[in-house]
C-alpha positions, 0 to 999 in steps of 0.5 A: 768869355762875355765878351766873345757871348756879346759878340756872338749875340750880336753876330747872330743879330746881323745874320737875322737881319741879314736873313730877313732882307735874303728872304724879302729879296728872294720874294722880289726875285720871285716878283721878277719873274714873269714866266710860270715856268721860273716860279713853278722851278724856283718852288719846287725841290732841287731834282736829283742828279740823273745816274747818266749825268758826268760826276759833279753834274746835273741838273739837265733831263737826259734828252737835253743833256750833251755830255761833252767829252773831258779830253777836249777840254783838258789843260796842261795843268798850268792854270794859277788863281791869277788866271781868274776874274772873280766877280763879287756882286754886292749891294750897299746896305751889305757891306758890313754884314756881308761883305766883311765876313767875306773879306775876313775869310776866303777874299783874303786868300784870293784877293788879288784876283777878286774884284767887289762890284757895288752901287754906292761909294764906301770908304771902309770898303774901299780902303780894304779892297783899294781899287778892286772895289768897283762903284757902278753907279747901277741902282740898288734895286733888286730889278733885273734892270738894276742886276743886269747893270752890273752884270755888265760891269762886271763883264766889261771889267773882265773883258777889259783885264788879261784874265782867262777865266771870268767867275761870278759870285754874289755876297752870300757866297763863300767860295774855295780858290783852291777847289775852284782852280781844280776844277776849271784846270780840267777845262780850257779857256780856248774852248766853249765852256760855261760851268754852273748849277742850275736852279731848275729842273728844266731849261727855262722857258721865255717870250723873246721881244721881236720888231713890230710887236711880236714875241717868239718863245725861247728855251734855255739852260742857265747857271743861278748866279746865287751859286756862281758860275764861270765863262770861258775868256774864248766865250766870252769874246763871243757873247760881246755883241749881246753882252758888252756895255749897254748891250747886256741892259738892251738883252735883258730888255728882250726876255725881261728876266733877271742878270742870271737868266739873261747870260744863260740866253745869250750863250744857249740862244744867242751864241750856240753855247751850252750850260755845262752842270756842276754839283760843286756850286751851292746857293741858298735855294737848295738845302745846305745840310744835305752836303756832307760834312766830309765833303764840304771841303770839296765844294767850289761855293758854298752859301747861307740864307733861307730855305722853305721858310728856315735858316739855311746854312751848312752843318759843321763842327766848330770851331766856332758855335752858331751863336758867333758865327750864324753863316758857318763860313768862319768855321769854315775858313778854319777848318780850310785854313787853321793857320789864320790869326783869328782861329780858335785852337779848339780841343780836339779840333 
């Protein structure tokens, strides 16, 4: 019992400082942004879903929202997990108290499928991801010339494999492969089909770099990358010209925004594409505990962090206590996979 309080004290130690650094990195991100209309976004309370809005969607004002027709995009039911890229951006100084939570949890059910993108080489991290470990050479900074560096290696990585579908995720992410699967079955990957949450309430407005010294203003929709978002492989292959290699760094350059914004730009400004809104994909700018516990099952992503100045994570019953599991994703884990060797059997759980 001391051992596992010590444990949990010292769990709960990471998580702060994890917390902390969220929290500083969240203050750069808002520092990055150049435009009022992102800050104004990133401050205000998530906006409720309209009545008019698809099931699982939201996020758009009803004059720009399009709702496309589910038929279109309907599969024959036979997409796997091994159809999927899942692309998990890390940085070196959250290894240990990020990247080993999510190894020890959903990673392992879908590791043959994800792949860890990082900046710096680590050997613990290696030899329990083997080659699906990803040393970008970007830098650590939280720029979004540094974010859009692996942003790019993470696509270019997708383009180069034989995957259907290419997700994203950061390392705050808890992310269900089952629940991800059901969802991107009701799509197909022959089709335009980008699937997020948007941060804001409204699409995005930004100066867009032209020759000779002149801007144009461009508005847009995009998915927040702290929630994680998918790309059809077919859009895909149409966002290469903005998106592939050092295309994607000279993008970014354009709008001067971060990784996330920049792939919403090409495939709304660039492409011709649109955002398609999923309620499913959660991040730590929004307010974990008003999910229901009863439909935290549900939920493709999940994450953790700060909200409005306060530890952000969602409500569930064990069976761990907060003290040992700060994030919630163990407890988590158990309740998704109760066989899983390091579960407590709880009474009554």
């Amino acid at each position: 019992m001391g051992r596992r309080l010590i444990h949990g004290l010292s769990g709960a130690a990471v998580f702060l400082v994890s917390v902390a650094l969220l929290s500083v990195r969240h203050r750069e991100a808002q520092e990055t942004a150049r435009y009022s209309g992102l800050r104004e976004g990133m401050l205000e309370k998530p906006k409720q879903w309209s009545k008019a809005s698809p099931e699982g969607g939201g996020g758009r004002e009803q004059e720009d929202l399009k709702v496309h027709p589910l038929q279109g995009y309907k599969t024959d039911g036979s997409l796997t997990l091994g159809d999927i890229f899942i692309a998990v951006k890390t940085t070196k100084r959250f290894h240990q108290s990020r990247m080993e939570l999510l190894l020890d949890t959903w990673i392992s059910q879908a590791r043959e499928q994800t792949y860890v993108f990082t900046d710096e080489e680590d050997d613990a991290l290696e030899r329990r991801m083997g080659n699906h470990v990803i040393f970008t050479n970007c830098s650590a900074e939280h720029s979004h010339l540094a974010l859009s560096c692996k942003m790019a290696a993470e696509f270019d990585a997708f383009l180069a494999s034989d995957r259907s579908w290419f997700c994203h995720l950061d390392d705050d992410n808890y992310l269900n492969p089952w629940a991800l699967l059901k969802l991107l079955s009701s799509y197909s990957a022959t089709w335009d089909v980008y699937l997020g949450k948007p941060s804001l309430n409204r699409p995005i407005q930004a100066s867009e770099t032209l020759p000779n010294n002149r801007t144009k203003s461009v508005r847009f929709w995009f998915a927040t990358g702290g929630a994680g978002f998918c790309i059809s492989r077919k859009l895909a292959n149409k966002m290469v010209p903005w998106a592939s290699g050092r295309n994607f760094l000279s993008t970014s350059e354009l709008i001067r925004l971060p990784d996330d914004c920049t792939v919403g730009y090409i495939i709304e400004c660039k492409v011709g594409g649109q955002l398609l809104p999923n309620a499913l994909f959660h991040s730590h700018l929004e307010n974990l505990q008003l999910i229901p516990a009863s439909r935290l099952m549900q939920q493709v992503t999940l994450s953790y962090g700060v909200f409005e100045n306060k530890l952000n994570v969602i409500e569930l019953r064990g069976p761990f206590s907060p003290q040992e599991d700060p994030s919630r994703f163990r407890s988590l884990h158990c309740h998704l996979y109760p066989d899983t060797s390091w579960c407590l059997q709880a009474v009554g759980w």
